[in-house]
C-alpha distance (Angstrom), angle and dihedral (degrees) to the residues before:
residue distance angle dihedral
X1 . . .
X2 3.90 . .
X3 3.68 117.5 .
X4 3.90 122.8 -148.4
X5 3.75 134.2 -156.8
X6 3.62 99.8 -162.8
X7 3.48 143.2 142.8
X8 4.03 117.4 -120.4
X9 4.11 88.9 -108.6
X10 4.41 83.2 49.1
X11 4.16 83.5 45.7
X12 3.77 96.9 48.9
X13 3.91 93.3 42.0
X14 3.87 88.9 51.0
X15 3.27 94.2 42.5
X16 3.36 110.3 55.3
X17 3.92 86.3 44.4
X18 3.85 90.2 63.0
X19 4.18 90.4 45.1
X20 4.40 76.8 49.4
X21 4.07 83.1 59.0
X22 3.45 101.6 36.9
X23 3.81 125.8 104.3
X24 3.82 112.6 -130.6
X25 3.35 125.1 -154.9
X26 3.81 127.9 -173.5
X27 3.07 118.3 -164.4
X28 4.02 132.0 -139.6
X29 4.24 127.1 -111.0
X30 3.64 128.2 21.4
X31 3.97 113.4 -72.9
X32 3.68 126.9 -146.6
X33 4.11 136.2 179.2
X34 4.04 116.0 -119.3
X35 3.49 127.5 -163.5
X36 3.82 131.8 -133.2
X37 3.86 121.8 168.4
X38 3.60 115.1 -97.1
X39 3.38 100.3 -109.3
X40 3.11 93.9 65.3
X41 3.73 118.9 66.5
X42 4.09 98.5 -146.2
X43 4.57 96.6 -137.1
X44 3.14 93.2 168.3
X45 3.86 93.6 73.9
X46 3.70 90.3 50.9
X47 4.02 94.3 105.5
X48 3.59 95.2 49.0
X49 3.51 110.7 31.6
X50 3.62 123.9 98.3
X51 3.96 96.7 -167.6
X52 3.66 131.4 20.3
X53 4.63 101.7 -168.6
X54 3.67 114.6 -178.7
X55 4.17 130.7 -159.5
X56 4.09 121.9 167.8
X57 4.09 91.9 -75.3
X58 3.64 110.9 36.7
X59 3.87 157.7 29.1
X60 3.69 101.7 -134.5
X61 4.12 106.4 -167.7
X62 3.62 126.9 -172.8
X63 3.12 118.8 -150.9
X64 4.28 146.3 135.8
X65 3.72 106.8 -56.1
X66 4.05 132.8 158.0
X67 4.37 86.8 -174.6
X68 3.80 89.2 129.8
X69 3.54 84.1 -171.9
X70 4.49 80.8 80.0
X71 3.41 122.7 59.5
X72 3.65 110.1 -93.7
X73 3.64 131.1 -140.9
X74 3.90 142.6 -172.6
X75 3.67 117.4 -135.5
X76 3.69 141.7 -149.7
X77 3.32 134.9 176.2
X78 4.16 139.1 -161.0
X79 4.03 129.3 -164.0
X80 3.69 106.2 -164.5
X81 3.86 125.1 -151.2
X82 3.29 123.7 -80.5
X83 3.77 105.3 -96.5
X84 3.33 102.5 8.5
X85 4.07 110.5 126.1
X86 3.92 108.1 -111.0
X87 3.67 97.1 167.1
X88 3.49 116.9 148.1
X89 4.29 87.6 8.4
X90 3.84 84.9 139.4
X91 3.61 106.4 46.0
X92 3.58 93.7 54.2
X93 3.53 103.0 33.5
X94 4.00 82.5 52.8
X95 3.42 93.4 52.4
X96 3.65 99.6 45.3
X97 4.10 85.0 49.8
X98 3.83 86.8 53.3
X99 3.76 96.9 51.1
X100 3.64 97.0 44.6
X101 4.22 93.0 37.7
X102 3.45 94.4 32.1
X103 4.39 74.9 -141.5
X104 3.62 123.3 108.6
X105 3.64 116.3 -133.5
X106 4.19 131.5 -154.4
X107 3.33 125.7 -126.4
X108 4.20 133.1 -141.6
X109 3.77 115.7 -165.0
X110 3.75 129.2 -164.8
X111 3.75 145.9 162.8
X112 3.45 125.7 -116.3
X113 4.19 106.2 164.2
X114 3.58 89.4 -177.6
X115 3.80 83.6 66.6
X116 3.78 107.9 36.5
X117 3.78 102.7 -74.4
X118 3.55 123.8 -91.2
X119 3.98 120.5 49.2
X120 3.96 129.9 -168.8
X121 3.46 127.6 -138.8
X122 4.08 102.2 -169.4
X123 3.97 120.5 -166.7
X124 4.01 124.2 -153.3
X125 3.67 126.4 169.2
X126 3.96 113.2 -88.9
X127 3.55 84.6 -118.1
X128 3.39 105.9 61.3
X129 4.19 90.4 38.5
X130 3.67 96.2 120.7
X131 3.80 95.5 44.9
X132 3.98 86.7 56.0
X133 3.38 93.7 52.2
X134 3.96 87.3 54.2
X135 3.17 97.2 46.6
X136 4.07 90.3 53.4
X137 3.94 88.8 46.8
X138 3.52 95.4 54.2
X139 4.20 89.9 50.0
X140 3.81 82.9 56.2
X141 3.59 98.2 43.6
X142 4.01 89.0 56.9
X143 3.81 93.8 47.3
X144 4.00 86.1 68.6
């Protein structure tokens, strides 16, 4: 983990730089959690599911899933460059998503060393899809 003593003008600049490098994926078909009781690990979801998050009462697995009757979400992903400093990528990419959305959005991290080390899944609302993607674009378009 890098750490960075930087103004917020010196985090924005840097920032944006490293969403510049950053390969972005979206990724096709709404996405939705499900829950299954904790006891019981839910295997059956293991081919589709992206994420499998845990607390003391459920398995709560995200996964591909048109069930309008769950909330629904578009995803995207980015694998950064090995060595490149992503530190605080989340935060601010969060907040600037929240300002510009008015939505929050969740977050699923990963490591892949094979691909630089930490990856980011990123959730929006299916709704405001196209307005993420936007958003994103313009954050690239200023890095240039």
């Amino acid at each position: 983990m890098y750490i960075s003593q930087e103004s917020v003008e010196e985090s924005d600049v840097r920032l944006t730089h490293v969403l510049s490098l950053a390969t972005l994926t979206w990724h096709d078909g709404p996405h939705a959690f499900r829950e299954y009781p904790a006891t019981l690990f839910p295997s059956h979801e293991t081919e589709k599911a992206l994420a499998f998050v845990r607390d003391e009462e459920v398995w709560s697995v995200l996964a591909i899933s048109d069930d309008t009757s769950l909330e629904q979400f578009q995803l995207f992903s980015f694998h950064f460059p090995a060595g490149v400093d992503n530190s605080g990528f989340v935060g601010w990419l969060a907040t600037k998503m929240k300002r510009e959305l008015g939505t929050g959005v969740f977050v699923v991290c990963g490591q892949n060393t094979g691909r630089g080390g930490i990856f980011d899944y990123w959730g929006v609302p299916v709704a405001l899809a196209a307005q993420a993607r936007d958003v994103i674009a313009g954050l690239v378009d200023s890095a240039k």
